[in-house]
N, C-alpha and C positions, 0 to 999 in steps of 0.2 A: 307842134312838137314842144314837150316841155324842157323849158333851160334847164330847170330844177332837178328832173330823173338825170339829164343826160352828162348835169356837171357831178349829182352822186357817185357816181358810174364811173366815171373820168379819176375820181379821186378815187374809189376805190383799186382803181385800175394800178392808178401811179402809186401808189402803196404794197405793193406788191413785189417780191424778185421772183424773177419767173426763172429757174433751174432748167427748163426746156431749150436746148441750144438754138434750135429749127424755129422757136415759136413768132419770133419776126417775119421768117418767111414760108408761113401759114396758110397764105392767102390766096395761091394758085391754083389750090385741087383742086377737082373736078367737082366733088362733092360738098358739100355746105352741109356740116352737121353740128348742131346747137346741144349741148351736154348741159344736163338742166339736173339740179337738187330741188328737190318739193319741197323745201325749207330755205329759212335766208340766208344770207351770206356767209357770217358767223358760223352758224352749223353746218354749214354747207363745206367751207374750205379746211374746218377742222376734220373732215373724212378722208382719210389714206385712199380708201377704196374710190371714194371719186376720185382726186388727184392720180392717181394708178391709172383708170378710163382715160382722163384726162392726155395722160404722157400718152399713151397705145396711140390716142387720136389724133392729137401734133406730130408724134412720130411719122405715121401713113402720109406720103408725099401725096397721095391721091386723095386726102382730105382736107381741108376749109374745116378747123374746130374753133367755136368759142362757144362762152358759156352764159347760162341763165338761172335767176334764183327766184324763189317766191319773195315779192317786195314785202318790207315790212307794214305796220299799219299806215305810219304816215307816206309812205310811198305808194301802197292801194291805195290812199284817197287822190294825191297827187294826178296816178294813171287816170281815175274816174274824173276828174275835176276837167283834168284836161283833154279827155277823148281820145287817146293814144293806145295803141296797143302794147304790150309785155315788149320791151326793149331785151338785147343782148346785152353782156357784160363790154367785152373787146370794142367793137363795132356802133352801138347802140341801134342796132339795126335788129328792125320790128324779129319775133318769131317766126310769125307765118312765113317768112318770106325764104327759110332756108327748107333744104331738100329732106334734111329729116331732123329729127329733136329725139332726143335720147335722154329719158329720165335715168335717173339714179339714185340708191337708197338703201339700205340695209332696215328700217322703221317702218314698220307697218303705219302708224302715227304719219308719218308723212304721207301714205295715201290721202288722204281728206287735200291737200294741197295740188292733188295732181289735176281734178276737173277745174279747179280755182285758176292751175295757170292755161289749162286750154281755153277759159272761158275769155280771159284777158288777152291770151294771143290770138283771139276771134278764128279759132279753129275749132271746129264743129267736136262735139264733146266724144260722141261713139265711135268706132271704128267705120261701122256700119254705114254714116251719112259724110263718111270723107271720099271725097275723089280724087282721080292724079293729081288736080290742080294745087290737092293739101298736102303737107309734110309727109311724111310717111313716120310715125308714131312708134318709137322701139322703147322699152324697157330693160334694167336688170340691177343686181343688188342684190344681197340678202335675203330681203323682203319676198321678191319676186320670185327667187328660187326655193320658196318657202312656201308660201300660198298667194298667188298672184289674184285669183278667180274673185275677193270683191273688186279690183282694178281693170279685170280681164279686158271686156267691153271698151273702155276705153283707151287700149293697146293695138297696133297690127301685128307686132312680133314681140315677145317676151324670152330675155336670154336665160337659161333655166341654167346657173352653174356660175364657173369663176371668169369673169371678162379674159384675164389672158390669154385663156385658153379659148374661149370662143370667137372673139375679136377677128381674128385673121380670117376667117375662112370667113363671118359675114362681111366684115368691112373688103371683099374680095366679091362677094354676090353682088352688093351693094355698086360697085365701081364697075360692072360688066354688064353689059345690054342683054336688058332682057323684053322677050315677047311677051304680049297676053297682059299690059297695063297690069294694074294692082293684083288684080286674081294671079295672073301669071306669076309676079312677084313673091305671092303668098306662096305659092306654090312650090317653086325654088327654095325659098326661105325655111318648108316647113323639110327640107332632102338635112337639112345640115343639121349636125351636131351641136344638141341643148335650145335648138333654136323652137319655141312655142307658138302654135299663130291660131289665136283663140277662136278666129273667126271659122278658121276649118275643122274646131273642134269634135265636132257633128259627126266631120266626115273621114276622120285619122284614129280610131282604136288603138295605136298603137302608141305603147307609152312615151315618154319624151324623158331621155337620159341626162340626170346630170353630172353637168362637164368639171373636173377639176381638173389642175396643174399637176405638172408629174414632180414636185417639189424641189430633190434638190437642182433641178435643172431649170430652174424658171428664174428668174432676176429679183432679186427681195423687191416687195414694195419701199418706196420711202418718199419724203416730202419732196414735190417738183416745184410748188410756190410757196413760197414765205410769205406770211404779211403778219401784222403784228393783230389783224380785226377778224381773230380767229381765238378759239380756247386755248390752243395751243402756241398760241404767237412768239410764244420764247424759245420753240424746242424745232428740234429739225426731227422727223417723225423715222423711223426703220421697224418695217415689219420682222420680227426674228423667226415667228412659225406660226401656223395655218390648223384650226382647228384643236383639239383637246383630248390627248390620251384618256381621262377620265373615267370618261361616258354616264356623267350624273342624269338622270333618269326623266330631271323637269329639265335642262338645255339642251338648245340644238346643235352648240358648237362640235359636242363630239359625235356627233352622229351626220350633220350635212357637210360638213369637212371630212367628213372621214377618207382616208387615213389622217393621222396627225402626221404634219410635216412641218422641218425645221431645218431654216437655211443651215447650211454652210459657216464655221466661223473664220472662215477664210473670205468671204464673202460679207460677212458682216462687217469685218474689221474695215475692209475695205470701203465700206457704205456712212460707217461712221468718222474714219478720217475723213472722207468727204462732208459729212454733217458738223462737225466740228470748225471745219473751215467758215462756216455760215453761222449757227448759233454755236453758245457754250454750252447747252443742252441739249442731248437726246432723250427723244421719247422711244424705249423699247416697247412695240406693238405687238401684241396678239391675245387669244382668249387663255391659252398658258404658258404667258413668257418662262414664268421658272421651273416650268417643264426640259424648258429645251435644255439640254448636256451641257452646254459654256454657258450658262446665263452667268453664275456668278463672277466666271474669268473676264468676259465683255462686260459686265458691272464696274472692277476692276481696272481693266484696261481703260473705259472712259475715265477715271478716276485719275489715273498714272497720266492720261493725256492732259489732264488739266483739264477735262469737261466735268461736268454733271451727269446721273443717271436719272430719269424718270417712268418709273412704272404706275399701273395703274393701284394693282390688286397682288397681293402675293398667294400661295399655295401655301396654306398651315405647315405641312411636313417638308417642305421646300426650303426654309429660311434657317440658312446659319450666320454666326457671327461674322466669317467675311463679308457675307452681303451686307449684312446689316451696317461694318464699317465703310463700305462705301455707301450706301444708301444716307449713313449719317455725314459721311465728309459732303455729299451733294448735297445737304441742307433739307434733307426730308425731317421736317418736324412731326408728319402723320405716315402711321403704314394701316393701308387697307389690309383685313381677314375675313374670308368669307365663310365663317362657320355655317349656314345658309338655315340647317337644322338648331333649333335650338333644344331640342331633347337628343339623346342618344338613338331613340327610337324612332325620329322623325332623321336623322343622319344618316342611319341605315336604309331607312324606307327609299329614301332619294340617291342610297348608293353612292354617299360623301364620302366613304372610309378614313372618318376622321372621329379621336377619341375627346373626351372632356380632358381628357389627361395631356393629350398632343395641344388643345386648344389655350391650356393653361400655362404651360410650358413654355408655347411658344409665345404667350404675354410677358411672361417673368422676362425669356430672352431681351425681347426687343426694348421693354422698360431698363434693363441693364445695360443696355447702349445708350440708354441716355435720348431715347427714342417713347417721349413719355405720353404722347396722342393716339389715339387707333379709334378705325372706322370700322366697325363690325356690321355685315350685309348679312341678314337674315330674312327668309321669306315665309310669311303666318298662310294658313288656308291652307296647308299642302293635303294631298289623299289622306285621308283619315287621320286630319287631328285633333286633338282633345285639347279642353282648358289644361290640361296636367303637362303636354306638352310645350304650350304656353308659359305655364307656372316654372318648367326647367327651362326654357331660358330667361329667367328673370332671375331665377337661380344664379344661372351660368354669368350672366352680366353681372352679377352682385360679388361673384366671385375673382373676375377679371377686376373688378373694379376696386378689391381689397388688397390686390397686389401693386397698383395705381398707387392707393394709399400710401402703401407701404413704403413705396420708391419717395413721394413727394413727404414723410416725414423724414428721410434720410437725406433730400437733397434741397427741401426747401420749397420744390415746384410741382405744382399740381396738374396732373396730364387729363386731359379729358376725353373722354368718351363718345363719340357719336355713333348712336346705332340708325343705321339705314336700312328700313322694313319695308318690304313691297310684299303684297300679294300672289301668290301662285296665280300661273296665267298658262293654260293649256296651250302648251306649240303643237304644230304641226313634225315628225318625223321624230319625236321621241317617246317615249315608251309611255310616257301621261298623255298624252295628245289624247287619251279617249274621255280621261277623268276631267268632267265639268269644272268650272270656276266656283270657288264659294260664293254662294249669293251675301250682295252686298249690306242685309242686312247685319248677316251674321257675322262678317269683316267688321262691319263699325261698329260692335260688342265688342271685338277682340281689341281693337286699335283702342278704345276707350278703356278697357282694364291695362293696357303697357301703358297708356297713356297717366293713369294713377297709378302704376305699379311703381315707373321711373321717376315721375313729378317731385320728388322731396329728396332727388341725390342729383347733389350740388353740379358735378360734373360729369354728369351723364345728361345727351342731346337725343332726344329724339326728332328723325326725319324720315316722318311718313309722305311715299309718292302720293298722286292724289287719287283715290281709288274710284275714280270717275273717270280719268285717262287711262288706268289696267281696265276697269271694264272694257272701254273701245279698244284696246290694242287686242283683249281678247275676242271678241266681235272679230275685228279684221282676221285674226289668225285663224279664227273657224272656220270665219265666214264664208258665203259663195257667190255665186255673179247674182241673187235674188238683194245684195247690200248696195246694187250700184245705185239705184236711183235714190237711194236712203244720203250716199254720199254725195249728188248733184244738190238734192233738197239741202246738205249740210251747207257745201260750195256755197248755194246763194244765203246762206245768214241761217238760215233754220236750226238748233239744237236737233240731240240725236234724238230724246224722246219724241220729240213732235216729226221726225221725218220718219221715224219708223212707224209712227202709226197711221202717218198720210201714208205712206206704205203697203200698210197691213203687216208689217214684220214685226216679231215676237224676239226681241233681240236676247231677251232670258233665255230662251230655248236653245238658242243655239250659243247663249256664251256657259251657259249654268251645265246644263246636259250631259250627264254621263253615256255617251255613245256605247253601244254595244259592239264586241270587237269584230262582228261578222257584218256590221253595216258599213257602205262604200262611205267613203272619204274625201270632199270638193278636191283634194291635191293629191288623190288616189294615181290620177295621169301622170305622176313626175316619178320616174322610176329609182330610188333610192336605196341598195342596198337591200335586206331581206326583211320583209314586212315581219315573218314569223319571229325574229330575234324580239323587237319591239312588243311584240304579244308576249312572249317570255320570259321580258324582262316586268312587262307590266303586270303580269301575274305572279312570278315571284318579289317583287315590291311588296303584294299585298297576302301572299304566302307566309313572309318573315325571314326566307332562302336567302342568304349570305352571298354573295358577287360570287361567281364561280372562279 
């Protein structure tokens, strides 16, 4: 046993406040279930959404929960040097040894992780060659409620929907005797609501529904452990609302969330005096905080308490000057805009309903609070774009950036600009989901003309993702159970090109490919709201037909 893993582990442990009242006396269930992130530590305790699993799991008296993460480099070599299998967090007590393991994830990107840790907790990689005597292997996140099927294979149940809602009723299967070993178990497992069990895929045509919250009745998310060896280590985290009125046309927030829903500010106030007691900072969480009806007033109210506010991103037509004064008394030197189109024409297309005129506006605003940084998110390669759509926002940035100017001859300081560009990446469950990814050549034509378009303005930053990791995140989002062996080959060290071609997989074809709208779909099984809306939105996109 390595000193070394097991004193990491210990310190990571004792750096922590655990907000879980019960979680000292943890350790009676019946059940032993190990909640695992396919990513390290870091990333791992910065997700609401696991800490959320997390509380469900400590809560259940009839559970035994601690947690596991993918080690970092010098701790894979560490496990290899010394012959030790995947330790626990809590415990430091091997994987294999609990009654079931529970990933968790909302990143497709962290699939690649998942055979890496069954391969270290010497648990046999498929579903297929486990027996009673191994874990029993569950799933869910984001990710998995999105397109599970390249991870399928290596899953026995896959939770298709929102853990709160599905939690109770399996971690109740789970806790009750059941006949019939595994198969029996599958079988049970596959009666309940959201619950996928890939193995019986063959043999269940019938679609698998996903589950959400009934909104205002569910418990906001918020931070259950503190530690400072996380991104967010200063902020105490509260979910405000679930999903995106929107419905922009390349994301899935407003379509696999749907409805949008949004706590209670009765309920939030509540959540942040509590957060407040702990850090001077909250983090308000969701994909459209200043959607929700009191953003501003809870912006405020933290303000009036003596805390700070921290969001991620604002909504262009969202932002007034109270926000913006409390956004300034918290000490935000930068505000995210996600213009996302940088042509008018490419804004529409993606169903932004945002103008050059709202976009400019709301620059001048935030620059006259004294608010003189902004991070502008735009995505190149969307359905039919041209250099000319390129060319207007270089435009568009030149123009944000002459109001920048303007402010820092009047006050002396110079605010910079960071534009954050990713590539369009075909999801699953929204109305692009059929249009291919631009091939990568013609991505790094484009990235190379912003990249000499920007080059010679002093305070404008460009931050290109790397267009080698949107390739695989598109891959995974298309992909189908024919990617799994491509992602074992990755596991043991192989890059993607050489595992797909020991393969035989064409990983262009299915990242690049414009699907036709009458051919089946790998995530065609996960029954989402009404397939034909999505065809109608994806045809009037390319119509030019205005949001109804």
């Amino acid at each position: 046993m390595s000193w070394k893993i097991k004193q990491k582990l210990r310190e990571l442990l004792a750096a922590e406040t655990n907000l879980c009242g019960n979680h000292h006396h943890n350790h009676g269930g019946s059940l032993s279930i190990c909640l695992i992130y396919p990513n390290q530590y870091h990333t791992a305790m910065s997700s609401l959404g696991f800490q959320t699993v997390y509380r469900i799991l400590v809560e259940s008296q009839e559970i035994h929960c601690e947690r596991a993460f993918l080690p970092d480099r010098e701790d894979a070599e560490e496990y290899r040097r010394s012959g030790i299998s995947l330790l626990s967090l809590e415990s430091q007590r091997p994987i294999s040894d609990f009654d079931v393991i529970a990933f968790s994830t909302s990143f497709e990107p962290d699939y690649l992780a998942i055979p890496k840790i069954l391969q270290m907790s010497r648990i046999p990689l498929t579903s297929s060659e486990r027996n009673q005597s191994h874990p029993l292997v569950i799933a869910g996140g984001a990710a998995f409620f999105i397109n599970p099927e390249p991870v399928a294979e290596y899953i026995d149940a896959i939770c298709i929907g929102e853990g709160e809602e599905i939690l109770p009723a399996l971690l109740s299967a789970l806790t009750s005797p059941c006949d019939g070993g595994r198969s029996g178990l599958f079988s049970l497992l596959a009666t309940l609501p959201g619950i996928y069990i890939p193995a019986l895929s063959n043999q269940n045509s019938a679609p698998v529904q996903r589950v959400s919250t009934s909104g205002n009745n569910s418990i906001p998310a918020t931070s259950v452990i503190l530690t400072e060896n996380t991104e967010f280590g200063d902020m105490y985290l509260v979910e405000i609302s679930r999903g995106c009125p929107r419905g922009c046309r390349f994301c899935t927030s407003g379509f696999i969330y749907s409805p949008f829903r949004y706590q209670p500010l009765k309920k939030l106030i509540t959540c942040i005096d509590e957060g407040l007691r702990h850090r001077n900072k909250i983090g308000l969480v969701g994909a459209a905080v200043s959607d929700h009806p009191n953003f501003e007033e809870l912006c405020s109210y933290i303000v009036e308490k003596g805390g700070k506010v921290s969001v991620s991103s604002l909504r262009i037509d969202r932002i007034t000057p109270p926000l913006l004064t409390s956004l300034k008394a918290s000490g935000h030197k930068t505000i995210a805009l996600a213009p996302e189109g940088g042509s008018q024409r490419m804004r529409d297309m993606m169903r932004k309903n945002l103008t050059e005129s709202q976009i400019l506006e709301t620059s001048e605003l935030i620059i006259r609070h004294d608010i003189l940084n902004m991070r502008l998110y735009f995505i190149i390669g969307l359905p039919g774009e041209t250099m000319n759509d390129l060319q207007e926002l270089v435009r568009l940035v030149k123009a944000v950036r002459e109001r920048v100017l303007e402010q820092a001859r009047a006050n002396g300081r110079l605010g910079e600009i960071i534009l954050s560009i990713n590539p369009f990446i075909p999801k699953p469950f929204t109305p692009f989901q059929w249009h291919g990814m631009e091939p990568m050549g013609s991505l790094e034509k484009k990235v190379k003309f912003l990249e000499s378009s920007f080059r010679s303005l002093s305070n404008v930053r460009l931050k290109m993702e790397s267009l080698r990791d949107c390739y695989l995140q598109a891959l995974l989002s298309r992909g189908n159970r024919l990617l799994t062996p491509v992602l074992t080959a990755m596991a043991a060290g192989m890059n993607l090109k050489k595992s797909a071609k020991l393969c035989g997989i064409d990983t262009d074809a299915l990242v690049t490919r414009t699907i036709p709208l009458d051919e089946a779909l790998p995530w065609d099984y996960i029954s989402s709201g009404d397939c034909t809306v999505l065809k109608g939105q994806y045809q009037q996109a390319f119509d030019g037909e205005k949001r109804p």
